[in-house]
C-alpha positions as CSV (number, residue, x, y, z in Angstrom):
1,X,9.5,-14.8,-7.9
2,X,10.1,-13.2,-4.5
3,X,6.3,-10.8,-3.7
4,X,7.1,-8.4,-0.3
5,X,4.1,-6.8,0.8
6,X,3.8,-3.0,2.4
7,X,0.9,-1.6,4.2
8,X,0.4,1.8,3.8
9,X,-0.9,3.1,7.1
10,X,1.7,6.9,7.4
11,X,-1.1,9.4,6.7
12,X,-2.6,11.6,9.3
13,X,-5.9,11.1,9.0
14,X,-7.2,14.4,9.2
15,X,-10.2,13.9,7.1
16,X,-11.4,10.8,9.4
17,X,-10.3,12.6,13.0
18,X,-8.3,10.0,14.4
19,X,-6.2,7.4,13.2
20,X,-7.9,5.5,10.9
21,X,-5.7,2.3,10.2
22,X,-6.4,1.3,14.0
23,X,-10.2,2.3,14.0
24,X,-12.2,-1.0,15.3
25,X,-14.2,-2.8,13.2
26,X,-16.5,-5.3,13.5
27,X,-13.2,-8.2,13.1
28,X,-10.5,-6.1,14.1
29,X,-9.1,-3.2,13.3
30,X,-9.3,-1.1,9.7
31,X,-5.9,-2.3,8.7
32,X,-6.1,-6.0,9.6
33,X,-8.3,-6.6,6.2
34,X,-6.0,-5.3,4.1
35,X,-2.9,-6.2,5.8
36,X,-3.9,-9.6,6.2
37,X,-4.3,-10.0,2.9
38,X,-1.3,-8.8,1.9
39,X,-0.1,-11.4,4.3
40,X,-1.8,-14.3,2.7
41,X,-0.1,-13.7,-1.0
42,X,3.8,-12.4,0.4
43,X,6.3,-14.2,1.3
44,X,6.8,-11.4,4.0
45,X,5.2,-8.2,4.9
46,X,6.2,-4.9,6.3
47,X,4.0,-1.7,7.2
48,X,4.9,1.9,6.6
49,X,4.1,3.8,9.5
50,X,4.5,6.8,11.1
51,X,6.6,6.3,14.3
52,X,4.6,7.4,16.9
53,X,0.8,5.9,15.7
54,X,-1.2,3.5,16.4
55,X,-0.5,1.2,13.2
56,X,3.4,1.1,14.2
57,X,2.1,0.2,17.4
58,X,-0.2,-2.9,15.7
59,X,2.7,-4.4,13.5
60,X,4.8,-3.8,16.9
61,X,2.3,-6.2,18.8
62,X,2.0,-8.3,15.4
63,X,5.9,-9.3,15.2
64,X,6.4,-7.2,12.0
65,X,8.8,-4.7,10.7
66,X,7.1,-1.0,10.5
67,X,9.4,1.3,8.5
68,X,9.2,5.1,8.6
69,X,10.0,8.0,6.3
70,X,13.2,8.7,5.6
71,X,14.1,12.0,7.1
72,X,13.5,15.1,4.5
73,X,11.5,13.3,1.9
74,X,8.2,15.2,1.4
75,X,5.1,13.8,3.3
76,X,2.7,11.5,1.0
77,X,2.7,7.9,-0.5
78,X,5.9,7.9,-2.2
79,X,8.1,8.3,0.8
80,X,6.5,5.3,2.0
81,X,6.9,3.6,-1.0
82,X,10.2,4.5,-1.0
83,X,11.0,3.1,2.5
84,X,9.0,-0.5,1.4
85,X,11.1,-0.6,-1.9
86,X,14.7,-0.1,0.3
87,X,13.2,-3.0,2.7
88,X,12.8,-5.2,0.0
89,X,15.4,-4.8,-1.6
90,X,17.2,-6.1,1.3
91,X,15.1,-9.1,1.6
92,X,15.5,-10.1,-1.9
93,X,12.4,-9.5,-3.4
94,X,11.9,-8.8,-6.5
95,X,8.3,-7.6,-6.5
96,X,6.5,-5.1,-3.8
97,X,2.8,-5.7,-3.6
98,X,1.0,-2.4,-2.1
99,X,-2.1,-2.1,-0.3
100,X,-3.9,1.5,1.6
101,X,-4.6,0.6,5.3
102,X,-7.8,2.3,4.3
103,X,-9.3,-0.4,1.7
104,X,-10.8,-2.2,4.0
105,X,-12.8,-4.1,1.2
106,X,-8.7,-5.5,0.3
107,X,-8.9,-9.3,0.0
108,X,-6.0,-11.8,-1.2
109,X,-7.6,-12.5,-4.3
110,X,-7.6,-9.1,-5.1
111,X,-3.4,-8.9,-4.4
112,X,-3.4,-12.5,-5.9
113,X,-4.6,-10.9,-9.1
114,X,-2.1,-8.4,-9.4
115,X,0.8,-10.9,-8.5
116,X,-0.8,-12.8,-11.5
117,X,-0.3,-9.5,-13.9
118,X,3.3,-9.5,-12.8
119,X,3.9,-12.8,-13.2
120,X,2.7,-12.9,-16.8
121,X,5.2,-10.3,-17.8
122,X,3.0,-7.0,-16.6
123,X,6.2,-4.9,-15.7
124,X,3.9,-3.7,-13.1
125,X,0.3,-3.9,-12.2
126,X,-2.2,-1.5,-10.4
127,X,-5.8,-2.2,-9.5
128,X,-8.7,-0.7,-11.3
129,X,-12.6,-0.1,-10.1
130,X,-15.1,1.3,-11.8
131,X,-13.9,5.0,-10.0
132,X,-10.7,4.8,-12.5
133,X,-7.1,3.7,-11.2
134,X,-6.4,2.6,-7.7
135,X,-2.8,3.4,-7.5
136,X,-2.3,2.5,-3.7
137,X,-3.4,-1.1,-4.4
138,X,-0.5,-1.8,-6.8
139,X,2.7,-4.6,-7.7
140,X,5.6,-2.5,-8.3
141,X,9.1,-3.9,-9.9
142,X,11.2,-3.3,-6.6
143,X,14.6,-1.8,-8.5
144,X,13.2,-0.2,-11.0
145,X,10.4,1.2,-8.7
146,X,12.8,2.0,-6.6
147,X,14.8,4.0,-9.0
148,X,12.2,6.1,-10.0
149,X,10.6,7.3,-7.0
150,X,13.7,7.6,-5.4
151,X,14.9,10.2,-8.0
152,X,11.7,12.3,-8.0
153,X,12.1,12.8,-4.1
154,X,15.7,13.4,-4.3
155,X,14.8,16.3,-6.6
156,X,12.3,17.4,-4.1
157,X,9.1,16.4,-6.2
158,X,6.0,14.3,-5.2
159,X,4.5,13.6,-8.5
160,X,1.2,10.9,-8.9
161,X,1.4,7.9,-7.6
162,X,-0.3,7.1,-10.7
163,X,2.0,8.9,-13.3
164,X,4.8,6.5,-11.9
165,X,3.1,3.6,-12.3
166,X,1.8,5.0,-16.0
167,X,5.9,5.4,-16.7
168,X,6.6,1.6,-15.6
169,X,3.6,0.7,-17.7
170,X,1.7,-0.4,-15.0
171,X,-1.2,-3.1,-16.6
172,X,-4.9,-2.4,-14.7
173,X,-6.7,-5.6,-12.9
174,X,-10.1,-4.9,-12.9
175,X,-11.9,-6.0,-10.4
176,X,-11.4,-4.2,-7.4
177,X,-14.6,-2.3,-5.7
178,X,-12.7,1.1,-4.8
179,X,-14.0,1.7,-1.0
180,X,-11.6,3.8,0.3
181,X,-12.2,5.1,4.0
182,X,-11.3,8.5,3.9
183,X,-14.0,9.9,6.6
184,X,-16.4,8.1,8.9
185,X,-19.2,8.9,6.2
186,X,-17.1,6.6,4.0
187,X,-17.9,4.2,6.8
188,X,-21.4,3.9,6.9
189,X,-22.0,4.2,3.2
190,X,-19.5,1.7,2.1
191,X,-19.7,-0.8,5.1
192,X,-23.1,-0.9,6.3
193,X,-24.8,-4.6,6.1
């Protein structure tokens, strides 16, 4: 069982004011936790990027590919998700392992538990916390996947994340705290100590 691993790191970052995937932290940068993790569990790892920030620039200096939007897909999650499921389809795998550059709380036990759901016969698997569904933080079935995201941009929709994984019958893995940086309030109430 062949497990890529993307990085989500292509939003803007309005909320947080700069770009939050290469915002320092006390061991690196925000998206070395999660990317790292992602790392750890894969047998290789890509990160979806926009092609002129800072986290293309990171998996640049880091020796790995960074894939970008494809041109006329709407902006959000799915276009990256759609540019990580065409990657590894090349490379064989049959499993894509998700994680937000903004969960910087991500560990490999947390992606190790997922790749477990999978691998039990879960035809897909999405983390839960106790703030419901974290559909970012996901296992998808890389053709299948594929298939269906592909289709809803091609017909120039964006649904849910979460309603696609809900159609694959995603199975939730409790377990997973929810901190999600979106602001540099998120910050200091989720990171302090």
């Amino acid at each position: 069982m062949i497990v890529a691993g993307l990085l989500l790191a292509g939003g803007r970052s309005t909320r947080f004011g700069t770009d939050k995937s290469v915002f320092p932290l006390a061991d690196g940068l925000m998206m070395d936790r999660p990317l790292r993790a992602l790392r750890a569990v894969c047998a290789m790892t890509a990160v979806s990027a926009r092609p002129d920030g800072g986290a293309a620039a990171h998996a640049a200096d880091l020796g790995l590919t960074c894939l970008h939007d494809r041109p006329g897909d709407p902006e959000g999650p799915l276009a990256g998700l759609r540019a990580g499921m065409d990657w590894a389809q090349t490379q064989g795998a049959a499993w894509l392992a998700t994680a937000p550059c903004d969960g910087p709380t991500i560990d490999a036990a947390r992606i190790r538990g997922l790749v477990a759901a999978v691998a039990a016969g879960a035809p897909a698997a999405v983390a839960r916390s106790s703030f419901g569904l974290e559909p970012l933080l996901a296992v998808w079935p890389v053709d299948e996947g594929l298939r269906r995201v592909a289709a809803a941009l091609d017909a120039g929709a964006h649904p849910p994340v979460r309603r696609l994984l809900d159609d694959l019958g995603a199975r939730a893995v409790d377990g997973y705290d929810g901190v999600n940086v979106n602001s540099r309030a998120d910050l200091a109430d989720n990171l302090s100590g």
